[in-house]
C-alpha positions in Angstrom: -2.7 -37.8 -8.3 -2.8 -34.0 -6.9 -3.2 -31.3 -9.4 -1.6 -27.5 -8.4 -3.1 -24.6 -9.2 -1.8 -24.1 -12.6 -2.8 -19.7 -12.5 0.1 -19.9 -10.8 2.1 -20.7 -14.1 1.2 -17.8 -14.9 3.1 -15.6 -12.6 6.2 -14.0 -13.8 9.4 -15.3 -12.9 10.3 -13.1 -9.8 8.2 -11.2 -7.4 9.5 -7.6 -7.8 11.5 -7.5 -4.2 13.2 -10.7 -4.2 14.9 -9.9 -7.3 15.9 -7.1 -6.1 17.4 -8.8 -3.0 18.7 -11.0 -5.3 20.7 -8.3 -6.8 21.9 -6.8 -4.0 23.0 -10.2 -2.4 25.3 -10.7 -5.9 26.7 -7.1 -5.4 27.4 -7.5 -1.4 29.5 -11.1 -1.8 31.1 -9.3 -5.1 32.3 -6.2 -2.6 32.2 -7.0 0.7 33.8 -3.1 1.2 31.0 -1.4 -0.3 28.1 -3.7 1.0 29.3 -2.0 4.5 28.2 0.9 2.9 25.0 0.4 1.5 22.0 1.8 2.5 18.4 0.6 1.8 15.9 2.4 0.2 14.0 -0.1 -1.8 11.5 -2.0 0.4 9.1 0.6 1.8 10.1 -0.5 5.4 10.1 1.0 8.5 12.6 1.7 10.8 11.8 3.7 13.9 10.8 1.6 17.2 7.1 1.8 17.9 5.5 4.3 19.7 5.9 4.0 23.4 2.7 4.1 23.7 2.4 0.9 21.5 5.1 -0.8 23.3 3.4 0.1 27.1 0.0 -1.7 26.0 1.9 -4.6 24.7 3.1 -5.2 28.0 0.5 -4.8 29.9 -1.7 -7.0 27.6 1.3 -9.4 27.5 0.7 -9.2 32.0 -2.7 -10.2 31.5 -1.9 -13.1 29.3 -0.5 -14.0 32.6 -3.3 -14.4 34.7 -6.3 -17.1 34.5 -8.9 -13.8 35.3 -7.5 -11.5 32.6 -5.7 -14.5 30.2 -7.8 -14.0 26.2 -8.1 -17.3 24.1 -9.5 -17.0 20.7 -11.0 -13.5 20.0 -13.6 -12.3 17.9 -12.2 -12.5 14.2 -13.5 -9.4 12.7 -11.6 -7.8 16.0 -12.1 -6.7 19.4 -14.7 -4.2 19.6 -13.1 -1.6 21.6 -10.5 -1.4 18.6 -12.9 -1.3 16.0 -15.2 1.7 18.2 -11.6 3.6 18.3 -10.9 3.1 14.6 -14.4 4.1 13.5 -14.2 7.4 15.7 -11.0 8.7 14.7 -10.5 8.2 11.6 -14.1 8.0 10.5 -16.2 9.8 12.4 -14.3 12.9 13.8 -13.5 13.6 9.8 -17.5 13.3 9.8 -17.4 10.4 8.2 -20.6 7.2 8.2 -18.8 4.2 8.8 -20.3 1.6 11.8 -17.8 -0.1 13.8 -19.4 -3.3 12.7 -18.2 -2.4 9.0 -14.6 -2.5 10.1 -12.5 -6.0 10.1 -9.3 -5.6 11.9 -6.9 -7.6 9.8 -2.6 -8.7 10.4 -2.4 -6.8 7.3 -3.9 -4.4 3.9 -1.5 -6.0 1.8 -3.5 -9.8 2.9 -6.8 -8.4 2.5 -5.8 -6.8 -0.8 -5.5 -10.4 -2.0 -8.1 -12.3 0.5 -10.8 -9.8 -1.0 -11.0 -11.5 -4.3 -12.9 -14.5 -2.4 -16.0 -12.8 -2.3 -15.9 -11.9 -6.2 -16.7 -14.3 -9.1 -14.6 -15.0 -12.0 -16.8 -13.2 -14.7 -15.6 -9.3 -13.6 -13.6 -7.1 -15.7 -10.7 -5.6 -13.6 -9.1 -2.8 -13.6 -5.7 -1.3 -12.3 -3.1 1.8 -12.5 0.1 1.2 -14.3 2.1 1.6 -12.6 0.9 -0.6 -10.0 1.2 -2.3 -6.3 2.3 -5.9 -7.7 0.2 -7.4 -5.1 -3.1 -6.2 -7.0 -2.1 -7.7 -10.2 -0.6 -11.1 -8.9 -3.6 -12.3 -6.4 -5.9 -11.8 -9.4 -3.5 -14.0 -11.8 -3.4 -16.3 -8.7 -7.0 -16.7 -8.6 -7.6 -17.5 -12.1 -8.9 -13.9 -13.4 -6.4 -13.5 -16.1 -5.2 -14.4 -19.0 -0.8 -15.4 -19.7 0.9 -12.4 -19.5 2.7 -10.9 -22.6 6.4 -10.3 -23.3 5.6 -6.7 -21.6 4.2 -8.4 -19.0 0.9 -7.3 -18.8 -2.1 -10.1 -17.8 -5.0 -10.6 -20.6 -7.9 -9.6 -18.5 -6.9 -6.5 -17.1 -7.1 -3.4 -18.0 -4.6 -1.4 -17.5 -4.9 2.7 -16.9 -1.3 4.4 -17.6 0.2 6.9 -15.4 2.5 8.9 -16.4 3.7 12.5 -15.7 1.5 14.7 -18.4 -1.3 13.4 -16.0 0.8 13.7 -12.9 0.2 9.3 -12.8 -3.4 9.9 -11.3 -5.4 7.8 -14.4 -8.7 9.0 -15.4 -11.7 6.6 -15.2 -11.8 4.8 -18.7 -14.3 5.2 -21.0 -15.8 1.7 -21.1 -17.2 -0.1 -18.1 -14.9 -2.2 -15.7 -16.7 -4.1 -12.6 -13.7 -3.7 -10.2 -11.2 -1.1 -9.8 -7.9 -1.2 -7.9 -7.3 2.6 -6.6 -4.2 3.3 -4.1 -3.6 7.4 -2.4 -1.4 8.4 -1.5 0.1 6.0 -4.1 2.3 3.4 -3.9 4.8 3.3 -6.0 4.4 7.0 -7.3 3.7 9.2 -4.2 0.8 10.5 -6.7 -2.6 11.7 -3.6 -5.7 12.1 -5.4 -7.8 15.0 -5.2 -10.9 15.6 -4.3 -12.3 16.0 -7.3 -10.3 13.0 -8.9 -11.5 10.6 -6.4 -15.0 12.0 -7.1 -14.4 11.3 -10.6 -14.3 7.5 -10.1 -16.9 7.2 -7.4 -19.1 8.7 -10.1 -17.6 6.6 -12.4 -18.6 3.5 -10.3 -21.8 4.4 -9.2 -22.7 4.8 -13.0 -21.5 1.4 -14.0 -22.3 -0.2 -10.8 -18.5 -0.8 -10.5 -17.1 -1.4 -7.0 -13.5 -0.1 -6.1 -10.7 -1.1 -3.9 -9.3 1.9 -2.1 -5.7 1.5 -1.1 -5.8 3.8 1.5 -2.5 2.2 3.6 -0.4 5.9 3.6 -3.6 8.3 4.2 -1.6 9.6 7.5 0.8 11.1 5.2 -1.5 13.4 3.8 -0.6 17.0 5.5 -2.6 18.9 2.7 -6.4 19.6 4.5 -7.9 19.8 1.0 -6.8 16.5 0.1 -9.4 13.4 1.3 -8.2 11.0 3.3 -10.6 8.4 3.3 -12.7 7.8 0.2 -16.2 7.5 2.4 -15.5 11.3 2.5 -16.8 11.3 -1.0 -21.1 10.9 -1.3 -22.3 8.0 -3.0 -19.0 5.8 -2.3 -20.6 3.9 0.8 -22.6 2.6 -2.9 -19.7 1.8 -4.3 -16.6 1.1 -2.3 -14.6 -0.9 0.3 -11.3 0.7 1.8 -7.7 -1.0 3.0 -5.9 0.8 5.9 -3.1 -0.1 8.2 -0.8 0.5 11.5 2.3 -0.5 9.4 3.3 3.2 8.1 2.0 5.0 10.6 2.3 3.2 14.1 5.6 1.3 12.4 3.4 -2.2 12.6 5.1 -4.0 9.9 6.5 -6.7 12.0 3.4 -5.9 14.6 1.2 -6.5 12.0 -2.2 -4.9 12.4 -4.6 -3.3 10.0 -8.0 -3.2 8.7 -10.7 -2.9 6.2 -14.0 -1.4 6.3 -16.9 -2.7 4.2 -19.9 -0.8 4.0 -23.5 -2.7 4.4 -25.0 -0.8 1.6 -22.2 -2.2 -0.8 -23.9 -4.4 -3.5 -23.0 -6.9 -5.8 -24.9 -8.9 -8.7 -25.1 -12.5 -8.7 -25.5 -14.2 -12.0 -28.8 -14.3 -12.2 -29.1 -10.7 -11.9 -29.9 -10.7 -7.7 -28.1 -7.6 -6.0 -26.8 -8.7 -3.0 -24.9 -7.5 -0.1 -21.2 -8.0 0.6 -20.6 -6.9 4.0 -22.1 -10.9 4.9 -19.5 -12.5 2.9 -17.0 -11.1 3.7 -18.1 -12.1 7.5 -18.3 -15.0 6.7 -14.6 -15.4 5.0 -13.1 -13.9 8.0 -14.9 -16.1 10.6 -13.9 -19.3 8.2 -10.7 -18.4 7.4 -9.3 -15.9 9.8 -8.5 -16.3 13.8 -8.4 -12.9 13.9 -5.4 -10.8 15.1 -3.6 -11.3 18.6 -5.1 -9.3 21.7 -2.0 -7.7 23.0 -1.5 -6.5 19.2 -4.4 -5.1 19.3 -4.1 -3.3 22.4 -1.4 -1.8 20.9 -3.4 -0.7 18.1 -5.6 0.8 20.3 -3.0 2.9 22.0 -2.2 4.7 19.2 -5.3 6.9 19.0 -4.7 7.8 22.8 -3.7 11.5 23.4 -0.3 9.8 23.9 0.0 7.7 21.2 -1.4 10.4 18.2 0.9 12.4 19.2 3.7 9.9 18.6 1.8 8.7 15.4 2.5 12.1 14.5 6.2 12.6 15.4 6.9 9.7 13.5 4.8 10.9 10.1 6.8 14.1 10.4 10.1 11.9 10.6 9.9 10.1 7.2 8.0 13.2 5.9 11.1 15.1 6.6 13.5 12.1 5.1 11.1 12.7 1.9 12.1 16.4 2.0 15.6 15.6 2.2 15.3 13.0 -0.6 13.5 15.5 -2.8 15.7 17.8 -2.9 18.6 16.0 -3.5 17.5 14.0 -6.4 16.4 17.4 -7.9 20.1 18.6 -6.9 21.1 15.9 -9.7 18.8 16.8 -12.3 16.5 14.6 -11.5 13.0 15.1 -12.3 10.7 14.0 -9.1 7.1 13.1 -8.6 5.6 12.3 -4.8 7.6 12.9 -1.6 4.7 15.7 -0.7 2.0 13.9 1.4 3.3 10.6 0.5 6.5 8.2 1.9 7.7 7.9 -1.7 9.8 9.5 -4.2 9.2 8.5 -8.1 12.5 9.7 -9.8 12.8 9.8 -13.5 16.0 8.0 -15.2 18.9 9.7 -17.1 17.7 9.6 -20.4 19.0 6.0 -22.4 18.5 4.1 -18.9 16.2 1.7 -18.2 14.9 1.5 -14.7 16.6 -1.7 -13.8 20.1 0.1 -15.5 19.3 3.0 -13.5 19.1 0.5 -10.4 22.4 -0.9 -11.5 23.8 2.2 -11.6 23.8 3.5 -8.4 23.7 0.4 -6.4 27.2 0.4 -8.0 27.9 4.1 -8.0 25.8 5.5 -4.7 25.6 1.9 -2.6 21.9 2.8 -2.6 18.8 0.3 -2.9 16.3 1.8 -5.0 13.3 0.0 -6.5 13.3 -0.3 -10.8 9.7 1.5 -12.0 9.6 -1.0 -14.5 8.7 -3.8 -11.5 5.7 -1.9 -11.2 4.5 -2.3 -14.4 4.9 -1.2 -18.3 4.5 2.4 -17.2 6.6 2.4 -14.8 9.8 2.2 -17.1 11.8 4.9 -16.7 11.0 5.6 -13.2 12.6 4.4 -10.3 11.4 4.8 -6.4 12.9 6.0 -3.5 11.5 5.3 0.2 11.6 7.9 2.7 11.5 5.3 5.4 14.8 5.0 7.2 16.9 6.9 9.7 17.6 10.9 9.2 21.0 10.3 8.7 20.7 7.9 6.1 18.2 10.0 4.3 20.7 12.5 4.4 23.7 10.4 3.2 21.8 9.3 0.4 20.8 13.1 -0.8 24.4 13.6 -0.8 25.5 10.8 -2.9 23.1 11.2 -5.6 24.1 14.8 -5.8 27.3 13.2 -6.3 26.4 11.0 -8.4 28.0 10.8 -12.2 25.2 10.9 -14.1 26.9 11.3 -17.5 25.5 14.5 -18.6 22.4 12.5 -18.9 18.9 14.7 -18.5 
């Protein structure tokens, strides 16, 4: 007899984004006429081709795949080490920044390694997360066996949930009892909430007091155009104590179907067995990625590297300003319809309030109907998130700009 993993009960019954598709697929075979008109801004996707950059050291690491001298088998799992020496010095050590490049794992992804992290944690830690939330947070730790059911709200006994909302612009404030693990994304995902300086200082002092670590989200920090805002949370003292942070090619080099990324774990990060030993978890988390990992592909890789030649930043950077100017665009025509709009400023995402009497998955009705527009219900993001729906800057200019005009268009009813 084989017995499943019954946490995974647990789950609710649709992941966020395929019942969105789900949706969308119903509306398209419904109207074939208006699914020729609909544009996408749901799923935070990319759409511009990679840098060229990118695409040159593809092929020529694609050549050398060619030849018996130059041909690469298996590869170190934590990553090549050229790639990790380019990662530490640009985005680490030019923002005078400590991080070694042996404290960096290059990963296919900060979404897998937001859920592979939980291997190296026990069972007996009291989690933390924003509301509203990444969904990936919440649903690796119900998949683990960390929580409790879920409510009729939804919410997982077990976690504690910190509510956003707009009186505290949905940057929570560290709570007042301890937690032992804290899920922090900025620029934020859903909201397009960055944390400031002295937010983000906030919880590192927060952890360090408690001896709480936390899981920075950092996946957008390219976004942020704003020099007083940090873009790593190493730039904060004390969080090399208390910290390990998640970045990725994805949004900035457009490696969501590349897939590269990478997490850095510093070697003065501790954590308490149960015997009351503090231990290091830079080793385990070497030794999950060199059991379960094969590491990432080398012409991939290569490609990651490109992007922080001269060549390649400066594409990293036409591209930023591309979505950052779709976000513009967006912004200013959800305002044209009375909408009231948090993010789109040093972040890829817009976090637009409903009409009043709406709910988030009504207002996703509505102008999937109305507009022909994919947007993504707040409330899929968690009990604070009702009421709110996103908007994603990434797509073409045109689109963007389509988009502005039909929610300006929009009948919203006289609603606020």
């Amino acid at each position: 007899m084989a017995y499943l993993n019954e946490h995974y009960l647990k789950l609710k019954a649709g992941y966020l984004f395929p019942e969105i598709s789900r949706r969308v697929k119903a509306f398209c075979d419904t109207d074939p006429k208006a699914a020729k008109r609909l544009i996408r801004c749901g799923i935070g996707d990319v759409t511009e081709p990679l840098p060229p950059a990118a695409i040159a050291a593809l092929h020529k690491a694609v050549d050398e795949m060619a030849v018996r001298e130059t041909f690469k088998g298996y590869g170190p799992e934590q990553g090549y080490e050229w790639l990790r020496a380019a990662i530490a010095q640009h985005d680490y050590h030019a923002r005078g920044i400590e991080v070694a490049d042996d404290e960096i794992f290059v990963s296919d992804g900060s979404k897998c390694d937001c859920g592979n992290i939980l291997d190296i944690f026990g069972r007996r830690n009291r989690i933390a997360v924003t509301d509203p939330v990444y969904p990936v947070y919440v649903d690796t730790n119900v998949m683990a066996g960390h929580t409790g059911p879920a409510d009729d709200g939804g919410a997982y006994a077990g976690l504690l949930y910190l509510e956003g909302h707009a009186a505290n612009g949905f940057v929570p404030e560290p709570p007042r009892d301890p937690v032992d693990l804290i899920y922090l994304c900025s620029p934020n995902n859903p909201t397009g909430a960055v944390m400031t300086r002295a937010q983000l200082t906030a919880w590192v002092e927060y952890a360090l007091k408690h001896r709480a670590i936390i899981l920075f989200d950092a996946a957008y920090e390219a976004y942020i155009a704003d020099p007083a805002l940090p873009h790593s949370i190493f730039e904060i003292p004390g969080a090399r104590e208390c910290a390990i942070e998640f970045r990725s090619f994805s949004k900035n080099g457009g490696f969501t179907g590349t897939r590269c990324a990478f997490t850095v774990v510093p070697k003065a990060l501790l954590a308490q067995t149960a015997s009351g030993e503090r231990r290091p978890l830079h080793p385990l988390w070497l030794r999950r990625m060199t059991t379960k990992f094969n590491g990432v592909s080398y012409p991939v890789q290569r490609a990651a590297e490109a992007l922080y030649s001269p060549e390649g930043q400066a594409q990293v950077r036409a591209l930023i300003e591309h979505y950052l100017g779709n976000a513009r665009v967006l912004v200013a025509g959800a305002r044209a319809a009375g909408r009231r709009v948090f993010g789109g400023v040093n972040a890829p995402y817009l976090w637009v309030q409903t009409p009043a009497g709406l709910t988030s998955w009504q207002a996703f009705d509505k102008i999937l109907n109305e507009a022909n527009v994919v947007i993504t219900p707040g409330s899929g993001f968690g009990k604070a998130g009702e009421g709110w729906f996103r908007i994603s800057a990434f797509n073409r200019r045109a689109h963007a700009e389509e988009v502005a005009k039909r929610l300006r268009e929009m009948d919203w009813g006289g609603q606020a």
